[in-house]
PLY file of the C-alpha trace (Angstrom):
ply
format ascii 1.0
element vertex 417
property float x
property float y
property float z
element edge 416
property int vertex1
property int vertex2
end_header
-19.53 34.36 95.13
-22.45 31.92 96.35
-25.85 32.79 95.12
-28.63 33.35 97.83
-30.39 30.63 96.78
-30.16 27.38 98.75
-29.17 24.02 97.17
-26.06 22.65 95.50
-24.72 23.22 92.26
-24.13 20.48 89.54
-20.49 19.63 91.28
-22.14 19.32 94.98
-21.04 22.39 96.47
-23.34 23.89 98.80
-25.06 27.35 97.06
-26.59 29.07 99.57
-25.63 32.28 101.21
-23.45 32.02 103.85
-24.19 33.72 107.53
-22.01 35.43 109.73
-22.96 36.68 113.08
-20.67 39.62 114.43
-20.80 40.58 117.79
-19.72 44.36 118.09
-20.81 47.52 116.53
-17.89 49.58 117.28
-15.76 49.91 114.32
-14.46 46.35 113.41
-17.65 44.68 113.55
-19.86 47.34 111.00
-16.50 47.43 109.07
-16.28 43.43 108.93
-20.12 43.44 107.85
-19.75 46.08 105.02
-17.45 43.96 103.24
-18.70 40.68 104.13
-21.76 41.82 102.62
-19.32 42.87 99.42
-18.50 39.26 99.50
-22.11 37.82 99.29
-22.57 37.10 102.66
-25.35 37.70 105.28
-24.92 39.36 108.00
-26.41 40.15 111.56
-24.75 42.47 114.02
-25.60 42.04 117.94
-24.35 44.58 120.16
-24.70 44.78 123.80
-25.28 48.29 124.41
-28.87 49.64 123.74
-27.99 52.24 120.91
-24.59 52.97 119.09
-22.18 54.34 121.34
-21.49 58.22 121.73
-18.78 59.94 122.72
-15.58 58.50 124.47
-12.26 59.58 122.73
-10.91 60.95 119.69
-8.80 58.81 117.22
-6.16 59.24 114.45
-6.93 58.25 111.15
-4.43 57.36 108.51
-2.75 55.24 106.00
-4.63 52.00 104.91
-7.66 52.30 106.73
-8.44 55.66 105.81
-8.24 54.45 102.13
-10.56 51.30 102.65
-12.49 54.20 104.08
-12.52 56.15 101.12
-13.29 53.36 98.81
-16.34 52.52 101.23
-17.78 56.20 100.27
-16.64 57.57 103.69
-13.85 60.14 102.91
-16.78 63.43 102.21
-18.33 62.27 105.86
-15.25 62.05 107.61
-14.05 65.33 106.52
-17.50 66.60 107.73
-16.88 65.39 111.33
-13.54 65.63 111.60
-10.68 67.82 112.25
-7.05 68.66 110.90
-5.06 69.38 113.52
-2.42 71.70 113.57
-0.75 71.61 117.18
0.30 69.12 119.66
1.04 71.84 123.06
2.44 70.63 126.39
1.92 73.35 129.08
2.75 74.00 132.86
0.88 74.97 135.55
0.23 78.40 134.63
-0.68 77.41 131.14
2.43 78.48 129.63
3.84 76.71 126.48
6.75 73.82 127.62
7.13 72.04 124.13
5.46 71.00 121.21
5.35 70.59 117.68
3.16 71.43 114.71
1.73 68.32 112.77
1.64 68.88 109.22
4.69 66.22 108.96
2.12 64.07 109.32
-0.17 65.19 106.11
3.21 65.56 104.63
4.07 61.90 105.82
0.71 61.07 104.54
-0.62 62.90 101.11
-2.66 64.89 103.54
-4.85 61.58 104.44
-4.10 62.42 108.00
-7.33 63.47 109.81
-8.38 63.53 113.99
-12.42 62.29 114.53
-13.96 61.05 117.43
-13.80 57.12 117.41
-18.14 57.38 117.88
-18.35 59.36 114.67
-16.48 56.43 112.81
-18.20 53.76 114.03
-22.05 55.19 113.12
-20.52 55.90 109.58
-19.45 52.97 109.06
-22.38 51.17 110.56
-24.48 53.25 107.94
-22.64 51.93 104.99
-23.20 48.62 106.14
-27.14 49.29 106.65
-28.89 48.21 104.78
-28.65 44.82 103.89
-27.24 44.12 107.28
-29.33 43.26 110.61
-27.92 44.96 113.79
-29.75 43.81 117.24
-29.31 45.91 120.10
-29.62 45.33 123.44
-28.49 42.11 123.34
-25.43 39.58 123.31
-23.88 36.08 122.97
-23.96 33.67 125.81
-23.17 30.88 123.97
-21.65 29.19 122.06
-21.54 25.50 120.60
-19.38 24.04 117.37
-19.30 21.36 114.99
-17.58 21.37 111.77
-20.41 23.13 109.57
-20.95 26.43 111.62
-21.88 27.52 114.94
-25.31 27.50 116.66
-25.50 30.92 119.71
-27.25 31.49 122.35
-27.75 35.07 123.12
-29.21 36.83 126.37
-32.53 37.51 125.28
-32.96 33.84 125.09
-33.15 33.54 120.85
-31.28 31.57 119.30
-29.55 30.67 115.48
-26.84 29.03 113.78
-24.35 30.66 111.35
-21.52 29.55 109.28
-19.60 32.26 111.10
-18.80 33.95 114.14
-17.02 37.30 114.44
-15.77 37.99 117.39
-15.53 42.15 116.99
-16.42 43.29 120.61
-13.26 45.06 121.72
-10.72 44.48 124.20
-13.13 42.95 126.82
-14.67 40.29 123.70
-17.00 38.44 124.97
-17.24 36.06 122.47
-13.42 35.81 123.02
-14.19 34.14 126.11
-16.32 31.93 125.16
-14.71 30.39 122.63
-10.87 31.08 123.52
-10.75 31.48 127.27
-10.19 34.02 130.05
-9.57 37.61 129.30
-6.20 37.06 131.12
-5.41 34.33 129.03
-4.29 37.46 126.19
-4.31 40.75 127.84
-1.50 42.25 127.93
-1.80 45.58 130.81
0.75 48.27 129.74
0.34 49.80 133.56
-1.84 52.95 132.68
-5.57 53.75 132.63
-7.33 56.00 130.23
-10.21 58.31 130.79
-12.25 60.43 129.21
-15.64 62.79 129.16
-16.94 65.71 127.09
-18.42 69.31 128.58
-20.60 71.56 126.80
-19.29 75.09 126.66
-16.16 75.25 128.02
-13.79 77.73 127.90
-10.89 78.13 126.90
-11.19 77.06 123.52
-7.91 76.29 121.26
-9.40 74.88 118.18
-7.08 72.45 116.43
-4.98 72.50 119.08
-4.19 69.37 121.29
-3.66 70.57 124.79
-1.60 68.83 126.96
-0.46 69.38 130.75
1.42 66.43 132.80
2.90 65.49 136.09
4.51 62.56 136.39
2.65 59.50 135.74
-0.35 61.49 134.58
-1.65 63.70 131.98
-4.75 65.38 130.87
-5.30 66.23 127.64
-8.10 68.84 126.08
-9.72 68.85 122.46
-12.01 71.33 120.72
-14.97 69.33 119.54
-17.55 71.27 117.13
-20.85 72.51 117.98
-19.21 74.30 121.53
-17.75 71.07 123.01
-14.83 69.82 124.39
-12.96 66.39 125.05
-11.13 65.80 127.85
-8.47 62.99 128.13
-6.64 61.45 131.16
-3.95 59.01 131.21
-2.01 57.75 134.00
0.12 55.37 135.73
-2.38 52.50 137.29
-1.72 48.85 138.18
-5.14 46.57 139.79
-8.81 46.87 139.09
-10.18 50.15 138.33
-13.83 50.84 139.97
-16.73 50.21 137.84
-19.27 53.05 139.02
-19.62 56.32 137.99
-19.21 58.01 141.18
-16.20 55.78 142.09
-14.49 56.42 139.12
-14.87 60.25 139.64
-13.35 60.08 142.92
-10.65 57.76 141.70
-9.94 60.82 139.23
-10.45 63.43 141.59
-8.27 61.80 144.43
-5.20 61.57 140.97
-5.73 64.88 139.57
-7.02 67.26 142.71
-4.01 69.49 143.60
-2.59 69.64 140.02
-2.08 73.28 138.03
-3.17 74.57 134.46
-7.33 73.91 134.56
-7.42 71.00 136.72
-9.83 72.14 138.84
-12.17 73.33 136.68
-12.12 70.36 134.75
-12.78 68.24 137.53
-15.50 70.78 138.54
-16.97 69.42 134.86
-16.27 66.30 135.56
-18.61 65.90 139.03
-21.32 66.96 136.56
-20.79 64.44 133.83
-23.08 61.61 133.66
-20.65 59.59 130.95
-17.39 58.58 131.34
-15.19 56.27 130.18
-12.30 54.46 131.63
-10.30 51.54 131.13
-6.94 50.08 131.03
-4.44 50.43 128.64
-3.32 47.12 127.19
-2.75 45.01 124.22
-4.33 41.90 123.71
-1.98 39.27 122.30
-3.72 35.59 121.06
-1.61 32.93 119.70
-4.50 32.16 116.77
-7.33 34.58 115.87
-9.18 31.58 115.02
-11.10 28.36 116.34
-13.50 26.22 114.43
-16.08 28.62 113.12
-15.10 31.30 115.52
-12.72 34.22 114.30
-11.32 37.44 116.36
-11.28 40.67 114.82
-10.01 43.95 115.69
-9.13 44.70 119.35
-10.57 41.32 119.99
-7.74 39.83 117.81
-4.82 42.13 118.09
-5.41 45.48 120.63
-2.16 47.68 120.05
-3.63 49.69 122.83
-5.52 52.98 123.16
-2.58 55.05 123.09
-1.47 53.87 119.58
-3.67 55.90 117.98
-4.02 53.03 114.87
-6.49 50.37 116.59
-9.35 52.13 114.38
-7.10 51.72 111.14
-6.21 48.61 111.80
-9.89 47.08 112.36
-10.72 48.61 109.01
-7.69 46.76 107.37
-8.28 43.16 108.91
-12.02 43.58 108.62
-11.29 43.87 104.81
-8.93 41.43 104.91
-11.04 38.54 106.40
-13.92 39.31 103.99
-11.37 39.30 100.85
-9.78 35.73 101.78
-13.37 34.46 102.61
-14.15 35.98 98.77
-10.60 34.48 97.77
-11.26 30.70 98.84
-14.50 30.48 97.64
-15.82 30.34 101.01
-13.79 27.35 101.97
-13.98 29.34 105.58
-11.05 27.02 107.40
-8.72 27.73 104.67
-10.00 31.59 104.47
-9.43 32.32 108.21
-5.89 30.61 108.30
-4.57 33.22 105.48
-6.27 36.02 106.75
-4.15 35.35 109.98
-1.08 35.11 107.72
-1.40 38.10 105.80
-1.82 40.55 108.78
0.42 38.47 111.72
3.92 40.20 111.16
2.25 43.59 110.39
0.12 43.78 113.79
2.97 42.86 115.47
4.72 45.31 114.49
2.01 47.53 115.24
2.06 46.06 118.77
5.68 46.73 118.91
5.76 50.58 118.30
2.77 50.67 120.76
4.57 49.18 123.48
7.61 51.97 122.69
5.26 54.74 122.42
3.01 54.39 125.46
5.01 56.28 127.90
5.19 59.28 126.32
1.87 60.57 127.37
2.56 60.51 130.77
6.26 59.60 131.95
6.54 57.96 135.15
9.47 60.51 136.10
10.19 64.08 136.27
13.69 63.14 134.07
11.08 61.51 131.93
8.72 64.53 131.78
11.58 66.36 130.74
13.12 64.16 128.47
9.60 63.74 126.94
9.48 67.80 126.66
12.87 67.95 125.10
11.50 65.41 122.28
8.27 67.07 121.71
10.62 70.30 120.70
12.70 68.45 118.57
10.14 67.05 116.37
9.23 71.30 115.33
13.02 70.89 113.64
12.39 70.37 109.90
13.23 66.90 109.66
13.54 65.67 112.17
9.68 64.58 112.78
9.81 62.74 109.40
13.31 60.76 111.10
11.30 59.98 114.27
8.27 58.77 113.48
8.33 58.37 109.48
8.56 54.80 110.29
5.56 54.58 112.33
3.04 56.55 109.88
4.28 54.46 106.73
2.36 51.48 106.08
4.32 48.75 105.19
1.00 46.55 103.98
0.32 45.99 100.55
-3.75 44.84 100.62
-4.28 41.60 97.94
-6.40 42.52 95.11
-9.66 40.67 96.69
-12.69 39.93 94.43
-15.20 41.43 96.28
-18.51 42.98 94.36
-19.70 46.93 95.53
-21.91 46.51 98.56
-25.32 47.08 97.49
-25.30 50.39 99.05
-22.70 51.64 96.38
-24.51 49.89 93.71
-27.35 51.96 94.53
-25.81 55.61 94.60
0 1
1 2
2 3
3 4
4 5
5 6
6 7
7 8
8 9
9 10
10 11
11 12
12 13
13 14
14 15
15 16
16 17
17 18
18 19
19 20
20 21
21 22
22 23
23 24
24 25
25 26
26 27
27 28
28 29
29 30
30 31
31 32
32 33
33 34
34 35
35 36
36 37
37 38
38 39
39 40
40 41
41 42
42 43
43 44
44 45
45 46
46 47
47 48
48 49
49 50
50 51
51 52
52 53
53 54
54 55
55 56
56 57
57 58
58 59
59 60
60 61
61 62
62 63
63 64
64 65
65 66
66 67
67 68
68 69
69 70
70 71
71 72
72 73
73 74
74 75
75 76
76 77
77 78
78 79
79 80
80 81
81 82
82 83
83 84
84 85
85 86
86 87
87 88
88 89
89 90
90 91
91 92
92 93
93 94
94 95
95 96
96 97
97 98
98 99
99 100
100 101
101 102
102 103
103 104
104 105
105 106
106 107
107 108
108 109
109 110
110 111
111 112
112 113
113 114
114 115
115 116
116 117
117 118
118 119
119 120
120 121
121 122
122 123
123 124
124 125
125 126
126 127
127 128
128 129
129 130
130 131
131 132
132 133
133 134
134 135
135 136
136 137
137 138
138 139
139 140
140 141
141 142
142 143
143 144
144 145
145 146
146 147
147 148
148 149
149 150
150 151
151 152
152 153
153 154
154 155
155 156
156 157
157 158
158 159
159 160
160 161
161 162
162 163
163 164
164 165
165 166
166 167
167 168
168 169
169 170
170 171
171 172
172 173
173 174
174 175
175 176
176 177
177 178
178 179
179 180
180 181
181 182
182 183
183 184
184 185
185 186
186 187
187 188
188 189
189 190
190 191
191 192
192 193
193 194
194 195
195 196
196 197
197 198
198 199
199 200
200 201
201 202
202 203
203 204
204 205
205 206
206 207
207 208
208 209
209 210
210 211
211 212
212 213
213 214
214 215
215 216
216 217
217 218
218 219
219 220
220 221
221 222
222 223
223 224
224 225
225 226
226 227
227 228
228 229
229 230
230 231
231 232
232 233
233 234
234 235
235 236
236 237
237 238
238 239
239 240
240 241
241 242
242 243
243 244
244 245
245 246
246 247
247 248
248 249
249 250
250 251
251 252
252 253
253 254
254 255
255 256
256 257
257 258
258 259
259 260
260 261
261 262
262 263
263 264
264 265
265 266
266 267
267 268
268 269
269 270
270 271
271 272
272 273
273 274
274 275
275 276
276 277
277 278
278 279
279 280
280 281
281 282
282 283
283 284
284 285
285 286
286 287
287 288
288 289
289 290
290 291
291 292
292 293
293 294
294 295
295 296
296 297
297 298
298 299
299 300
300 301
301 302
302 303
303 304
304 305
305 306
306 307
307 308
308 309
309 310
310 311
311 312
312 313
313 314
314 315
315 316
316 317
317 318
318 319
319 320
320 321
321 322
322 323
323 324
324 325
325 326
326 327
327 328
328 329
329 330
330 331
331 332
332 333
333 334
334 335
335 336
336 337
337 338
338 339
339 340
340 341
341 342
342 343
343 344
344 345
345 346
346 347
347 348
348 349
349 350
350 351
351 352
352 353
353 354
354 355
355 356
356 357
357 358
358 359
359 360
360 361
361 362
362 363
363 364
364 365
365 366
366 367
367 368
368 369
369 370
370 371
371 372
372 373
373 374
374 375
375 376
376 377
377 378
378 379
379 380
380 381
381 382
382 383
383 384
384 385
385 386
386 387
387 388
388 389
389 390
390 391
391 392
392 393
393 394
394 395
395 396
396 397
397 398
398 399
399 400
400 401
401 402
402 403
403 404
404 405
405 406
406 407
407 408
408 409
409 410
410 411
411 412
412 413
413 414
414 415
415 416
C-alpha cells in the first residue's frame, strides 16, 4: 500500500498517495471510494445534484453485494430500512388476485440474505461508510477532461480544477464522464423498448405491507409498495420507443395520457401523481462498452455495464466491481494500467451474463400482448408450486463469482469502531 507521504522509495517508485476522482454518488461511486480508501487511496467524490438523492425506486438486494455490504458494517442498517417481502400479487381491474407467488424461495435460494430497500437508502449508507476520509462536492461536475500517461487533469463546472491519478467514471447510465472520455451515449446504450417511472405519496390507502402489488394491461404495468413511516412507492413500466419529455408536467401528462382509463387504483394514483413534485423516469436499457477503460479513465457500475432497471441486480453488481477495481488496484501495487485491465477480466463473462438474463427477464413486467399477459399470469402461479421457483430462477439468484482474496486494510472508519 503507498504511504501518504510524497517522494520515492530507495528502488524509485513513486510513494505518495494516489488520487482518484469519482464522479457519482449513487451507489457505485461511494461504494468505489469506501474501498479505494481500504486500499490507501484518496479520494474526492463530485456529484451533480445538490444533495444525495431521495427517493426514486426500490431495489433487490442479494448475493455478493449484500455480503461486501455486510463486511462494510452495513447489514444492522439495511435491515433497519429495509423490508422482507413476502408477496409478489398481480391483480385485475377490480383488485382481485390473478396470480402470484410467495418469495421466501428466494431467502431459501439465498441463506435469508435476500432483502427489498429503496435504492436512496443504499446509496446514503454507503456514502456514510465512506465519510470520512473521503471528500464529496456537490453541486458540481466534470467538463473536462485531458490525459497523459501519469493521470488526468479535470475541469469541472464550477470552474476548479485538479489532476488525479484516477478517474472513476460512476455516474449512471447517462455518465457523463463516459462521454467525455469514450464517446456518445449512443455509442453503448442499449434501449430495451420500455420506460420506467416512479413517485412516492404520503398516506395512501390501501396499504398491503410486504406485499408487491401489481396490475397490468398490455405493454404497461403499475406497481405499488408499502414504504415505512405511512408511505408508498409507486412504479410504472411500459412499452416506449423515442425521447421521453424532460419536464415535470410533461412527463405527468405523458403518464396520464398511458394510464388514464385503466382499472384497479389507477385513478387515484394518478390523482397522487398531479400532486407530486418528484418523479422519475427514464428508459430502460443496458449499456454495453467494448473496454471499461481508457488511459486513466475507468467506468464503473451502470456507467460500465447497466443490466437495466428491471434486473433488479444493478445495485449488487456496483458493489461487486467497485470492490473489485479497488482490490486489483491493491493487487498490482498500484501499477493502475495493469490494475484496470484485470479488473475488466475478472468481472467481463459474469456481467454478461448478468446482461443476458436481463434481456430475458424484461418483458415480464409488462407483456406487450394479452397472450403475453396471460402467459406471464400462468408463470407467476407456477412459481407458488414447491419447486418449481427454485427450477426457474435458481439460476438467476446464484452467484457464480468467486471474489479474489484482495489485500485491502479496514477503512479507517472500521478501524475506528
Amino acid at each position: 500500500m503507498y504511504s501518504a507521504k510524497a517522494g520515492l522509495d530507495p528502488t524509485g517508485e513513486d510513494m505518495r498517495q494516489k488520487t482518484a476522482l469519482i464522479s457519482g454518488a449513487g451507489i457505485a461511486g461511494p461504494a468505489a471510494a469506501y474501498w479505494l480508501n481500504a486500499a490507501g487511496w484518496r479520494t474526492t467524490i463530485v456529484e451533480r445534484a445538490p444533495a444525495l438523492r431521495s427517493g426514486g425506486y426500490v431495489i433487490d438486494f442479494w448475493g455478493l453485494g449484500f455480503d461486501l455490504a455486510e463486511r462494510m458494517g452495513l447489514r444492522e442498517s439495511i435491515e433497519n430500512v429495509g423490508y422482507h417481502m413476502k408477496e409478489v400479487r398481480i391483480v385485475g381491474d377490480r383488485g382481485e388476485r390473478l396470480a402470484g407467488f410467495g418469495v421466501s424461495v428466494f431467502d431459501a435460494l439465498t441463506g435469508g440474505r435476500f432483502i427489498t430497500l429503496p435504492r436512496s437508502e443504499l446509496s446514503r449508507l454507503v456514502l456514510e461508510g465512506a465519510t470520512p476520509p473521503t471528500n464529496v462536492r456537490f453541486g458540481d461536475e466534470v467538463v473536462a477532461l485531458a490525459q497523459d500517461a501519469d493521470g488526468a487533469d479535470v475541469t469541472f463546472a464550477s470552474g476548479a480544477a485538479g489532476r488525479y491519478d484516477l478517474v472513476v467514471g460512476a455516474g449512471g447510465l447517462h455518465s457523463g464522464v463516459r462521454r467525455l472520455a469514450f464517446g456518445p451515449d449512443e455509442q453503448f446504450e442499449k434501449p430495451l423498448g420500455y420506460a420506467v417511472a416512479a413517485f412516492e405519496a404520503d398516506g395512501y390507502e390501501p396499504r398491503d405491507p410486504d406485499v408487491y402489488m401489481m396490475y397490468g394491461r398490455p405493454g404497461r404495468m403499475i406497481g405499488r409498495f408499502t414504504l415505512h413511516a405511512d408511505r408508498c412507492l409507486f412504479l410504472f413500466i411500459f412499452a416506449f420507443a423515442g425521447e421521453l419529455p424532460d419536464t415535470l408536467d410533461a412527463q405527468k401528462s405523458l403518464l396520464s395520457s398511458i394510464y388514464g382509463k385503466d382499472g384497479w387504483e389507477a385513478p387515484q394514483i394518478l390523482q397522487r401523481l398531479a400532486a407530486s413534485e418528484a418523479l422519475y423516469l427514464d428508459r430502460v436499457s443496458q449499456i454495453i462498452a467494448p473496454a471499461w477503460s481508457k488511459g486513466r479513465v475507468v467506468l464503473l457500475g451502470d456507467a460500465a455495464f447497466c443490466v437495466s432497471l428491471l434486473a433488479g441486480q444493478g445495485s449488487a453488481l456496483a458493489m461487486v466491481a467497485a470492490h473489485v477495481l479497488a482490490g486489483e488496484l491493491a493487487r498490482s501495487g498500484d501499477r493502475i494500467d495493469e490494475a484496470l485491465a484485470s479488473y475488466e477480466r475478472v468481472l467481463r463473462a459474469y456481467v454478461s451474463t448478468k446482461q443476458a438474463g436481463a434481456v430475458r427477464f424484461a418483458g415480464a413486467f409488462a407483456p406487450r400482448t394479452s397472450f403475453g399477459v396471460w402467459f406471464r399470469n400462468l408463470v407467476m402461479n407456477a412459481l407458488a408450486i414447491p419447486g418449481v421457483a427454485r427450477f426457474a430462477v435458481g439460476r438467476e439468484i446464484t452467484d457464480r463469482l468467486e471474489l479474489p482474496d484482495y489485500p485491502l486494510a479496514p477503512p479507517l472508519a472500521e478501524a475506528s469502531r
